[in-house]
Biopython code that builds the backbone (N, CA, C, O; Angstrom):
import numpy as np
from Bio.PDB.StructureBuilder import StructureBuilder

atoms = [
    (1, "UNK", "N", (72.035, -55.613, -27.673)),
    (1, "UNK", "CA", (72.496, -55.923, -26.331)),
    (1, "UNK", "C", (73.112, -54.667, -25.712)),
    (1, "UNK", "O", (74.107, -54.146, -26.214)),
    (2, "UNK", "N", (72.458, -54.138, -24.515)),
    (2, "UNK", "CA", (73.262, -53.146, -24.082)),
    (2, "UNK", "C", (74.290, -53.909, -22.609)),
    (2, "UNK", "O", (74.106, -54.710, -21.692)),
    (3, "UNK", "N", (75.281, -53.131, -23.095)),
    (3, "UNK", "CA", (76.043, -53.413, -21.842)),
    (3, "UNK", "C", (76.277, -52.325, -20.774)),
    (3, "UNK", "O", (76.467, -51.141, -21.052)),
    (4, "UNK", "N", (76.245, -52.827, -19.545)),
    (4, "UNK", "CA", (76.211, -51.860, -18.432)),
    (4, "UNK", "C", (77.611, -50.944, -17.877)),
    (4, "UNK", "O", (78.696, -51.260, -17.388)),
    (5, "UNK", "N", (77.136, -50.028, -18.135)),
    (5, "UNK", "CA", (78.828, -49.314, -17.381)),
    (5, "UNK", "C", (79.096, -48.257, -16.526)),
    (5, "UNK", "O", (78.892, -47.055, -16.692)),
    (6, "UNK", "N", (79.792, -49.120, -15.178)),
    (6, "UNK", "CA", (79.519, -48.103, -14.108)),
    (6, "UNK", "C", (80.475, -47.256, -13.555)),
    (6, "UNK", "O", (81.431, -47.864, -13.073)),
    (7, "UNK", "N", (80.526, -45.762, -13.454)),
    (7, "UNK", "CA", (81.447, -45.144, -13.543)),
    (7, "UNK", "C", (81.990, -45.143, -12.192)),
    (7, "UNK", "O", (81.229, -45.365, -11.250)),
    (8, "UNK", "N", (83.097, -44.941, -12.020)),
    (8, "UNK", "CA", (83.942, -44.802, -10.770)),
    (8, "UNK", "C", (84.888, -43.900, -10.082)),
    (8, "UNK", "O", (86.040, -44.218, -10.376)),
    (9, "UNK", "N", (84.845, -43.109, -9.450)),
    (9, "UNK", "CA", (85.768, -42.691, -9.277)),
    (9, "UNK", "C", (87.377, -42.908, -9.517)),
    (9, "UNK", "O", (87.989, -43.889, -9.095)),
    (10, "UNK", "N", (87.990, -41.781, -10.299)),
    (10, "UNK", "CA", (89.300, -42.404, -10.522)),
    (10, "UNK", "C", (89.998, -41.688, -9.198)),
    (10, "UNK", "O", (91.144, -41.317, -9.452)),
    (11, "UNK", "N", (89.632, -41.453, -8.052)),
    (11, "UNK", "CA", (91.014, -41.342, -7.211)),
    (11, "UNK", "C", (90.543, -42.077, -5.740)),
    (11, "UNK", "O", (91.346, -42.343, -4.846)),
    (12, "UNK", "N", (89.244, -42.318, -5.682)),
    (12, "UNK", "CA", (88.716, -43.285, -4.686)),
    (12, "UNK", "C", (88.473, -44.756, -4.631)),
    (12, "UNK", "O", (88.776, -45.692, -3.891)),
    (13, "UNK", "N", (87.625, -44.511, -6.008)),
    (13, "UNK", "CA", (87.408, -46.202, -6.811)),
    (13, "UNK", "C", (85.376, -46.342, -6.187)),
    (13, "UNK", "O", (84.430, -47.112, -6.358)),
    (14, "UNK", "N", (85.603, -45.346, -5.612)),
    (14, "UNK", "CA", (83.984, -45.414, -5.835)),
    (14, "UNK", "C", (82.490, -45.300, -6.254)),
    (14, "UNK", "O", (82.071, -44.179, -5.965)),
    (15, "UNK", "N", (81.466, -46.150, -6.888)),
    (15, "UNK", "CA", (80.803, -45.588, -7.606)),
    (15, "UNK", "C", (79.533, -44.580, -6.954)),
    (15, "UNK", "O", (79.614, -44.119, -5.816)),
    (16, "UNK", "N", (78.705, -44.399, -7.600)),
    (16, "UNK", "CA", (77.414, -44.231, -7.521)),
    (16, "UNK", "C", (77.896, -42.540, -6.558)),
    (16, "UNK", "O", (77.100, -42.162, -5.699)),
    (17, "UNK", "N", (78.871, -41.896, -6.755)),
    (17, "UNK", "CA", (78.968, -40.675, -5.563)),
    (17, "UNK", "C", (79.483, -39.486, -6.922)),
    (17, "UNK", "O", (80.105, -38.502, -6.520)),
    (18, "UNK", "N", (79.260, -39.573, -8.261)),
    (18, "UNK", "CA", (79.625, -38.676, -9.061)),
    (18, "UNK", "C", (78.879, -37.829, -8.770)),
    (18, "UNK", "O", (78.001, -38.267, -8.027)),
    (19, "UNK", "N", (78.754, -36.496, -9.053)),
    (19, "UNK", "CA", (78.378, -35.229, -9.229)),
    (19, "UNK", "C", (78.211, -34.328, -9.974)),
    (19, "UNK", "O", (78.974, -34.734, -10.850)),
    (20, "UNK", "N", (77.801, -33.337, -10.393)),
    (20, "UNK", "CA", (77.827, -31.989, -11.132)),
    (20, "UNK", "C", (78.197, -30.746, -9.974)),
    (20, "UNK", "O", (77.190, -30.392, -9.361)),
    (21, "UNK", "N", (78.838, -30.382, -9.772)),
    (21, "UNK", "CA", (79.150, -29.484, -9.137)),
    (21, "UNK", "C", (79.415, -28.000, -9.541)),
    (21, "UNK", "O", (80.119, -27.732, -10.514)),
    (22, "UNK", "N", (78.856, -27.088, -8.800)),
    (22, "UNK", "CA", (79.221, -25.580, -9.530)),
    (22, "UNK", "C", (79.842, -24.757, -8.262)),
    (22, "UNK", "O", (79.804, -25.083, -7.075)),
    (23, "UNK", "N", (80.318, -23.808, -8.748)),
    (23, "UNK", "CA", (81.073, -22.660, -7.415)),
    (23, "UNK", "C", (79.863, -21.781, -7.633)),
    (23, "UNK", "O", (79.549, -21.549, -8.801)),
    (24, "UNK", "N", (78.951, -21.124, -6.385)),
    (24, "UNK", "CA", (78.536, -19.808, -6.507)),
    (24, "UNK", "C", (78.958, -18.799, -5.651)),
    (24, "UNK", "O", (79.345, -19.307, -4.598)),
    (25, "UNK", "N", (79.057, -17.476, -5.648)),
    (25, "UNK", "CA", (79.222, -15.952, -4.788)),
    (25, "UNK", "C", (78.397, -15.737, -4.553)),
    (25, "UNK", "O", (77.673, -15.609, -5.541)),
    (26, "UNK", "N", (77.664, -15.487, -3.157)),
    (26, "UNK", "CA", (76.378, -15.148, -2.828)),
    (26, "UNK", "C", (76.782, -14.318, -1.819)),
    (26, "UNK", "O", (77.537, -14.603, -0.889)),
    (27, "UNK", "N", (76.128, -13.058, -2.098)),
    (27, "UNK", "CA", (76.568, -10.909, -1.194)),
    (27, "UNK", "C", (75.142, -11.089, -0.408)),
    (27, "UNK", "O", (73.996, -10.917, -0.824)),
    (28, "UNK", "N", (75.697, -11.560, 1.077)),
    (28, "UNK", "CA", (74.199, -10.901, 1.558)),
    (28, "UNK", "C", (74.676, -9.578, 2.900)),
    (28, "UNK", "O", (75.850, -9.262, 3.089)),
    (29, "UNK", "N", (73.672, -9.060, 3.574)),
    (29, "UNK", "CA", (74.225, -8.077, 4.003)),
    (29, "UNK", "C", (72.888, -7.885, 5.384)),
    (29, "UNK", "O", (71.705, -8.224, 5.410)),
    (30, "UNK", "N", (73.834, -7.144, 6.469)),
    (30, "UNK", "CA", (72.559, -6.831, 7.394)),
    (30, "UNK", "C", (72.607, -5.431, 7.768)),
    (30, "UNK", "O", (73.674, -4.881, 8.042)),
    (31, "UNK", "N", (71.722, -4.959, 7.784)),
    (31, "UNK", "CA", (71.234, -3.338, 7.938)),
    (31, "UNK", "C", (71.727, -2.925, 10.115)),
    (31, "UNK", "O", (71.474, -3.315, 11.255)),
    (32, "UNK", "N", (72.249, -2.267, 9.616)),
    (32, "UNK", "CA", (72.732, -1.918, 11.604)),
    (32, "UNK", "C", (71.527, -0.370, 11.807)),
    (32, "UNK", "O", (71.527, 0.517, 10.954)),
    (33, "UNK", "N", (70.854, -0.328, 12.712)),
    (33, "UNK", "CA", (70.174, 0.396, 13.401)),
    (33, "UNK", "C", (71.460, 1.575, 13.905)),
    (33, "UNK", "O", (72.227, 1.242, 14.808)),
    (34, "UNK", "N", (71.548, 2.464, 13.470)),
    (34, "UNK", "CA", (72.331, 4.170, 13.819)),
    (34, "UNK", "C", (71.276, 4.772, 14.267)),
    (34, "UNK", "O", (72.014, 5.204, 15.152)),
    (35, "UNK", "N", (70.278, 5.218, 14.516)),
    (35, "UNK", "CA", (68.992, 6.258, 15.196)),
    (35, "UNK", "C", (69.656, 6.132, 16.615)),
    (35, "UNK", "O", (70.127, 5.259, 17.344)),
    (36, "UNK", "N", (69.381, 7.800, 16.601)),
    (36, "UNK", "CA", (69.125, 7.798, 18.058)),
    (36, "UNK", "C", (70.558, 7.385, 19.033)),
    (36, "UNK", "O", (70.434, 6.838, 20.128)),
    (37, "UNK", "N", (71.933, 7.751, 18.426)),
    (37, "UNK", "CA", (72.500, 7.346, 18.985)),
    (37, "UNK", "C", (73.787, 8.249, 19.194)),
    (37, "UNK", "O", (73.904, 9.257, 18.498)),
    (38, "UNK", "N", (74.695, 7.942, 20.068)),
    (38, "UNK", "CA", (75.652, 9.188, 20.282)),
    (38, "UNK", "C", (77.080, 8.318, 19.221)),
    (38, "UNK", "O", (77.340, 7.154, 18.918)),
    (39, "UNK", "N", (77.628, 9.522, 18.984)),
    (39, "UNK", "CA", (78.997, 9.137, 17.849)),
    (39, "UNK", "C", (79.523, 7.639, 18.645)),
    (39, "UNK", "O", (80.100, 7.808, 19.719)),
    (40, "UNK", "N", (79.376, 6.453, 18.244)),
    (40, "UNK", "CA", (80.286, 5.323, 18.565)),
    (40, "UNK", "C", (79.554, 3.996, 19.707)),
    (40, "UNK", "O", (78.375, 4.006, 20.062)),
    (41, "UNK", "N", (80.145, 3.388, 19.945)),
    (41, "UNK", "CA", (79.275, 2.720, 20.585)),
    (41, "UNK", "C", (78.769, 1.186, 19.963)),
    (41, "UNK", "O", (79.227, 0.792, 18.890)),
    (42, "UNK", "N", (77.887, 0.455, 20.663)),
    (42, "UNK", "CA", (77.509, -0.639, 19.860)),
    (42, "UNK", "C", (75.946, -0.437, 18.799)),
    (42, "UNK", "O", (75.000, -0.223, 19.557)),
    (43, "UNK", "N", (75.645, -0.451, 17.794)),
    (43, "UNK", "CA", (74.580, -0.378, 17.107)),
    (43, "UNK", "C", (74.444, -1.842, 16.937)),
    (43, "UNK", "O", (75.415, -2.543, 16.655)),
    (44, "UNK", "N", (73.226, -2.320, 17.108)),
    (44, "UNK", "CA", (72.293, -3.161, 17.303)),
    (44, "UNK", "C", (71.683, -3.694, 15.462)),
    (44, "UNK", "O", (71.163, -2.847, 14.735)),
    (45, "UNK", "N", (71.881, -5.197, 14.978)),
    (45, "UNK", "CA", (70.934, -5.348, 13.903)),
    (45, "UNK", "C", (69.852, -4.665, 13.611)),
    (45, "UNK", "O", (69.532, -4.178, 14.695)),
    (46, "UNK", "N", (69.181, -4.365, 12.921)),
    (46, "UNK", "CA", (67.715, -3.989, 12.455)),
    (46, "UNK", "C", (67.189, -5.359, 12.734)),
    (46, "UNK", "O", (66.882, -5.726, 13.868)),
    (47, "UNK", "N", (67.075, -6.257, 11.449)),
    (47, "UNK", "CA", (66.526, -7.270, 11.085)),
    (47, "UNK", "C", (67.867, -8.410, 10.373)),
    (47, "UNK", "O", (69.079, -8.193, 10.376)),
    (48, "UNK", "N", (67.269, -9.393, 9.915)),
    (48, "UNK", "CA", (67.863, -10.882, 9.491)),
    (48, "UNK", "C", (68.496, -10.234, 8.273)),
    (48, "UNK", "O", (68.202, -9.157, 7.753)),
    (49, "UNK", "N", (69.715, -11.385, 7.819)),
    (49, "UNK", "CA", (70.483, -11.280, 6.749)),
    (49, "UNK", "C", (69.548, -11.359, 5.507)),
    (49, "UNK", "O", (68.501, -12.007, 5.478)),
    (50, "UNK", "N", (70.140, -10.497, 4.317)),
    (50, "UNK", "CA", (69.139, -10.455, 3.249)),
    (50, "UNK", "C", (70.044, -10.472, 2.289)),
    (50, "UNK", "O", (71.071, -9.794, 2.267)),
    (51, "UNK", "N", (69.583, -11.455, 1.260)),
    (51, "UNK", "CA", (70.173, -11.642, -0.155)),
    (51, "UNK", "C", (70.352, -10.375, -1.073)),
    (51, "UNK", "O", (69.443, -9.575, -1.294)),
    (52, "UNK", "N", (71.518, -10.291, -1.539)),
    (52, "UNK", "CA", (71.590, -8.828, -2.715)),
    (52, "UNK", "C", (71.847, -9.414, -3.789)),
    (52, "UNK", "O", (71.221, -9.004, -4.767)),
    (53, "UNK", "N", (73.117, -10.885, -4.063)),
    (53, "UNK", "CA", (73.295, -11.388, -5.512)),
    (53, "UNK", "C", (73.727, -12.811, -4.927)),
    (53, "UNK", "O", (74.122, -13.266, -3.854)),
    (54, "UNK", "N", (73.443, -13.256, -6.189)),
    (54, "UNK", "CA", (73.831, -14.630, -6.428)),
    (54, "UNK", "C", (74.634, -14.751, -7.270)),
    (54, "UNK", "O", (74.361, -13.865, -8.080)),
    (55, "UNK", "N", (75.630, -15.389, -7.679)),
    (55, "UNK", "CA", (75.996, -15.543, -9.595)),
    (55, "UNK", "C", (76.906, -16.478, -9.355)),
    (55, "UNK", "O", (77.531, -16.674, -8.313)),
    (56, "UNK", "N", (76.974, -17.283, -10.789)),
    (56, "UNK", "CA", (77.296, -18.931, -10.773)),
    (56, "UNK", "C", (79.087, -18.047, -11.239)),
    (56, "UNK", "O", (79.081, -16.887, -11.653)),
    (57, "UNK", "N", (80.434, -18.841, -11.069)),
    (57, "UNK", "CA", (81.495, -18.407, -11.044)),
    (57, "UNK", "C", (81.957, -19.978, -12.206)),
    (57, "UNK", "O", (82.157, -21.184, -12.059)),
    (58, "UNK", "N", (81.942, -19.274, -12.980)),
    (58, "UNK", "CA", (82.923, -20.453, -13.988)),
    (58, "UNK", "C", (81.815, -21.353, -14.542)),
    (58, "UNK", "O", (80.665, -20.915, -14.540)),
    (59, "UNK", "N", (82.083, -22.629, -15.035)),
    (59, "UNK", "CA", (81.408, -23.729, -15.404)),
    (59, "UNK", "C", (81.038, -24.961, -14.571)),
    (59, "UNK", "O", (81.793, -25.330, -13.672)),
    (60, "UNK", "N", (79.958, -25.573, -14.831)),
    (60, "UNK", "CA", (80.013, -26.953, -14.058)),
    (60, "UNK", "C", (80.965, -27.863, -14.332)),
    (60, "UNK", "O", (81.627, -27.866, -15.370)),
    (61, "UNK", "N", (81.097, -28.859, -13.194)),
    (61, "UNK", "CA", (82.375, -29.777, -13.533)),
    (61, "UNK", "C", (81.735, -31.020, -12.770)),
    (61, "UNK", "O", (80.607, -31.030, -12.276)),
    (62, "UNK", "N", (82.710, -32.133, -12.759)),
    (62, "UNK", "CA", (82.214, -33.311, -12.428)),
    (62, "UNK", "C", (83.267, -33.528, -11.153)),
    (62, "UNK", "O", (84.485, -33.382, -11.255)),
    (63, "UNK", "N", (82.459, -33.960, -9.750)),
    (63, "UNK", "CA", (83.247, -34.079, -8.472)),
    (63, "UNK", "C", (82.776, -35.515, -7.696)),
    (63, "UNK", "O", (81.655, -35.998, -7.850)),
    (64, "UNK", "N", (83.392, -35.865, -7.193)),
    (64, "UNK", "CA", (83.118, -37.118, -6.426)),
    (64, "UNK", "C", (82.835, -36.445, -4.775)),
    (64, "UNK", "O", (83.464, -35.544, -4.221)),
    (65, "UNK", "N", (81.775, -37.167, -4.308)),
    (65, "UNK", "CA", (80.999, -36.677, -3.257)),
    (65, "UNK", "C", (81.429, -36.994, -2.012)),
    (65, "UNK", "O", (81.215, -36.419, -0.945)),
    (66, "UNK", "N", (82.363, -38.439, -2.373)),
    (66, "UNK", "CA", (83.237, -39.358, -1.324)),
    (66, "UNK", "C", (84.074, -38.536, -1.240)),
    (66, "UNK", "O", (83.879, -37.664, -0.393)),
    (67, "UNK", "N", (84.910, -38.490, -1.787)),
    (67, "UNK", "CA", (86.499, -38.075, -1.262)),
    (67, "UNK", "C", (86.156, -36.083, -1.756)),
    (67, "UNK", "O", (86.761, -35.067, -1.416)),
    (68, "UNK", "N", (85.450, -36.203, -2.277)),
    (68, "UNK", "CA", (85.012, -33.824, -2.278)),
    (68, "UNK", "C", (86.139, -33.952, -3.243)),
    (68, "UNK", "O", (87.099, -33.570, -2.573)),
    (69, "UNK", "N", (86.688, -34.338, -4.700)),
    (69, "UNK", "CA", (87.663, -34.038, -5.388)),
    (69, "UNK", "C", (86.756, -33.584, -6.976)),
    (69, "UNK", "O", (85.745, -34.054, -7.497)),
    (70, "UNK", "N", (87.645, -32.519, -7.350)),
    (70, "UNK", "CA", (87.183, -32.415, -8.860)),
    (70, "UNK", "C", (87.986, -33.454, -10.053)),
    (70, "UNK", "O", (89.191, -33.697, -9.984)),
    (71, "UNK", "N", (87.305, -33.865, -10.867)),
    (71, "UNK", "CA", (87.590, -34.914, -11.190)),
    (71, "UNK", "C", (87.493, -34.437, -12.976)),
    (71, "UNK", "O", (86.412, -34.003, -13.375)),
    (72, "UNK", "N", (88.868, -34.575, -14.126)),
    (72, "UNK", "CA", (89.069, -33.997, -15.354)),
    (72, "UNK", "C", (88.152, -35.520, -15.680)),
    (72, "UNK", "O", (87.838, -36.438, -14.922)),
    (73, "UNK", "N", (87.877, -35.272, -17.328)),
    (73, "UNK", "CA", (87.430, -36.333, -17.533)),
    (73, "UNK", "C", (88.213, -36.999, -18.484)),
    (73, "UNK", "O", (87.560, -37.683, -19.273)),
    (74, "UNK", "N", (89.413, -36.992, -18.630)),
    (74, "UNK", "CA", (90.412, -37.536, -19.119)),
    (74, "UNK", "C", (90.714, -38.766, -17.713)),
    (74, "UNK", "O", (91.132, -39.874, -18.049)),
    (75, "UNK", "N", (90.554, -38.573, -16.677)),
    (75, "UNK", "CA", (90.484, -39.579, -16.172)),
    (75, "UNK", "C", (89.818, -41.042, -15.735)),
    (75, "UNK", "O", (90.309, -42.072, -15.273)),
    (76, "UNK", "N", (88.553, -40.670, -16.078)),
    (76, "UNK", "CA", (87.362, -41.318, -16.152)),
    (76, "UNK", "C", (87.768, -42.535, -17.315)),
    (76, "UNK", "O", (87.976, -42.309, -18.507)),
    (77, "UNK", "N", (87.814, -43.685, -16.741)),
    (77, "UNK", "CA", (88.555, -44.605, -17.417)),
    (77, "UNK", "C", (86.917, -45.061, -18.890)),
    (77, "UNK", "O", (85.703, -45.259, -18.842)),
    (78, "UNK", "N", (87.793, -45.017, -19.739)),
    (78, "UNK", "CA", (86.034, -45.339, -20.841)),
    (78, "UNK", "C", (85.356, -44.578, -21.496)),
    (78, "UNK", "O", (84.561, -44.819, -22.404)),
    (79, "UNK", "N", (85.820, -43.161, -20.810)),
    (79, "UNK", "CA", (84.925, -41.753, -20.727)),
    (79, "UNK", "C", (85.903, -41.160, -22.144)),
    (79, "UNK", "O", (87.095, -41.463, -22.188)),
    (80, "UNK", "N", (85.326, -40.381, -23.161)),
    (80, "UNK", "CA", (86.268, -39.333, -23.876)),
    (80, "UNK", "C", (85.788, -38.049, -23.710)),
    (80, "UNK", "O", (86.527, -37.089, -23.929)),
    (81, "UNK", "N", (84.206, -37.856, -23.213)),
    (81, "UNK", "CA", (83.775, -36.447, -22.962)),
    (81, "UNK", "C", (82.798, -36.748, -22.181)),
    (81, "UNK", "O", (82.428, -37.921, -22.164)),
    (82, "UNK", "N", (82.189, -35.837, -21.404)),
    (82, "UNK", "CA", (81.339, -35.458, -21.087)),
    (82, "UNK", "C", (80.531, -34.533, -20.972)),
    (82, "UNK", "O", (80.864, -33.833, -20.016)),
    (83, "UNK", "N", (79.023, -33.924, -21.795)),
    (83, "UNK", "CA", (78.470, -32.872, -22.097)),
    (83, "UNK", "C", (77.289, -32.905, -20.820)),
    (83, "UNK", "O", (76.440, -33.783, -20.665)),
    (84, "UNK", "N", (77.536, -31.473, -19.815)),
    (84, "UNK", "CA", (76.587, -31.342, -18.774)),
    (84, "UNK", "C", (75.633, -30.690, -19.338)),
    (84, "UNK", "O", (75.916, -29.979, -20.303)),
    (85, "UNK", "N", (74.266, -30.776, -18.869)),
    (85, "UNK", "CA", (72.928, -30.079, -19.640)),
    (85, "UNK", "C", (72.258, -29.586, -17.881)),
    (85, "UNK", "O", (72.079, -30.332, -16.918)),
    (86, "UNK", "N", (72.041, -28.247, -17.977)),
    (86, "UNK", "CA", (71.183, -27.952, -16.984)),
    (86, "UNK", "C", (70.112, -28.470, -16.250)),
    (86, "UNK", "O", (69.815, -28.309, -15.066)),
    (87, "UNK", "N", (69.493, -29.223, -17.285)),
    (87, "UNK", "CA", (68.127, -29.390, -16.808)),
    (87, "UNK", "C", (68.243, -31.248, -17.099)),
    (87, "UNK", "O", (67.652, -31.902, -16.241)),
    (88, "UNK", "N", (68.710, -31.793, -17.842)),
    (88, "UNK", "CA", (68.101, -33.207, -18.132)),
    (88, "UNK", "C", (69.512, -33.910, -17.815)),
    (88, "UNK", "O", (69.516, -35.071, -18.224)),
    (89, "UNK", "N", (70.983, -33.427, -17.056)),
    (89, "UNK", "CA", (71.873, -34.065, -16.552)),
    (89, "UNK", "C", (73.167, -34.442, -17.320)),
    (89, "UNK", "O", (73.438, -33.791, -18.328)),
    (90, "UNK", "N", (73.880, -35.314, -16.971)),
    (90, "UNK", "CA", (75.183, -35.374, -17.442)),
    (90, "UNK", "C", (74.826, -36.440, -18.458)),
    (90, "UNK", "O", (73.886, -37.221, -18.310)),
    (91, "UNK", "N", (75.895, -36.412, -19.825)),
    (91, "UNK", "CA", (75.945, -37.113, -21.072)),
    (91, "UNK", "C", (77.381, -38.209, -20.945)),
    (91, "UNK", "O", (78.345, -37.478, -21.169)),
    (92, "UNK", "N", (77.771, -39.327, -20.739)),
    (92, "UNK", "CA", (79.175, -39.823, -20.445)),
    (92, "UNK", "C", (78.643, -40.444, -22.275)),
    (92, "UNK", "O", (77.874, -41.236, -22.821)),
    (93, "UNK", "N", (79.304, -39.797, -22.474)),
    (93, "UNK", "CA", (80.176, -40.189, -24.132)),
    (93, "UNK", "C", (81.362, -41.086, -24.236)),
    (93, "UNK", "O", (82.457, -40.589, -23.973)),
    (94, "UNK", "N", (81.278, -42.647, -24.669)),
    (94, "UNK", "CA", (82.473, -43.339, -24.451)),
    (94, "UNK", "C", (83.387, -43.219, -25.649)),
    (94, "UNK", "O", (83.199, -43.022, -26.849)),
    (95, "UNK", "N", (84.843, -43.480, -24.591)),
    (95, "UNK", "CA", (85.703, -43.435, -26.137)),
    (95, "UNK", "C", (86.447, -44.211, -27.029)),
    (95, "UNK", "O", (87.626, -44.177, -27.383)),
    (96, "UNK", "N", (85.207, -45.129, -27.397)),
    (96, "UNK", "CA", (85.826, -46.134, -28.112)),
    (96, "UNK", "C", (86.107, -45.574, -29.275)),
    (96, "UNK", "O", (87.313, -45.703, -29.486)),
    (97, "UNK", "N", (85.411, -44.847, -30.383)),
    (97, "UNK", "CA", (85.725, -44.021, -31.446)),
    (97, "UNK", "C", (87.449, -43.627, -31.002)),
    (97, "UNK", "O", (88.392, -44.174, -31.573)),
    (98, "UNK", "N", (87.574, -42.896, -30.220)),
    (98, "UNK", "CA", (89.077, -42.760, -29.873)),
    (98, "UNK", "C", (90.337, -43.672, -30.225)),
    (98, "UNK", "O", (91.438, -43.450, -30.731)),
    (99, "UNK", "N", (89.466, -45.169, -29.567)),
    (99, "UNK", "CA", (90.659, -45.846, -29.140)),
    (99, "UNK", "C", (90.833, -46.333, -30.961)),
    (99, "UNK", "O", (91.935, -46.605, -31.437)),
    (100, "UNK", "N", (89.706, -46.361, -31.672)),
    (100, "UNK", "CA", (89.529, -47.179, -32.549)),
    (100, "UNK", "C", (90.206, -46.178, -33.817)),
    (100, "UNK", "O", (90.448, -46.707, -34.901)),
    (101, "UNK", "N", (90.402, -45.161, -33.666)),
    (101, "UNK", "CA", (91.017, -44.566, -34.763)),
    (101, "UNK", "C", (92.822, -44.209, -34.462)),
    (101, "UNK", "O", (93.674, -43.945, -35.310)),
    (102, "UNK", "N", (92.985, -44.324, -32.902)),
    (102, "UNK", "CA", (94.715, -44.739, -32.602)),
    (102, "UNK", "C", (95.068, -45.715, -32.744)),
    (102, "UNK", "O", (96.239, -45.961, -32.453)),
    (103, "UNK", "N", (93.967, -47.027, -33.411)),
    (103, "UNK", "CA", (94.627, -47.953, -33.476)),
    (103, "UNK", "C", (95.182, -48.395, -34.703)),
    (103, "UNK", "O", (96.146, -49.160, -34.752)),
    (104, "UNK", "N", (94.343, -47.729, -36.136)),
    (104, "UNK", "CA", (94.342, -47.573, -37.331)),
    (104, "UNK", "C", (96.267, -46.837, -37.726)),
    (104, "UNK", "O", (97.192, -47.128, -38.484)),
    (105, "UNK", "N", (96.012, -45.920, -36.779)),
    (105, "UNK", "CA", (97.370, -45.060, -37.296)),
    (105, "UNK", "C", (98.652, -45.492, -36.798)),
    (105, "UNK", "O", (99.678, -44.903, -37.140)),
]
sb = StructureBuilder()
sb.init_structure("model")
sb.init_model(0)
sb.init_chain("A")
sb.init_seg("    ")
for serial, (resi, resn, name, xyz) in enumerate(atoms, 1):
    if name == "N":
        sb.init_residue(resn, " ", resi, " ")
    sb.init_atom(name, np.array(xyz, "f"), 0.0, 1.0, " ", f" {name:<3s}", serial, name[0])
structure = sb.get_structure()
């Protein structure tokens, strides 16, 4: 029997709006046209903004889409971890193992 379990936001209370969220730095830059011109003045674009770097800043984390909050997963009521995977998505690991060995001691 599987039982269903739906995660919620712990500071909204809403479901179905979890996330993976990452921070990136992205350097782009536009080339100014100097030809042909006397010391000062306005110089004119060349052409459109152009990408130089990208790069991901820190780790992914889990955010709610409703309220834009980052969300620990110590709060996630049920939850004891969660392992993010690039490509095939988030893992919610429950923590009953947890509860079940604080209850022993």
């Amino acid at each position: 029997m599987v039982r269903e379990f739906n995660v919620k936001c712990p500071k909204c209370g809403r479901e179905d709006v979890l996330a993976v969220g990452r921070k990136r730095t992205i350097v782009e830059y536009r080339v100014l046209n100097t030809k042909n011109k006397v010391a000062g003045g306005h110089y004119p674009y060349k052409g459109n903004w152009k990408q130089e770097s990208a790069k991901i800043d820190g780790k992914e984390f889990i955010r709610c889409n409703a309220c834009e909050n980052k969300i620990d997963v110590s709060e996630i009521e049920g939850v004891g971890e969660v392992k993010i995977d690039k490509t095939k998505g988030a893992l919610f690991v429950n923590d009953f193992l947890d509860k079940f060995l604080e209850k022993d001691e």
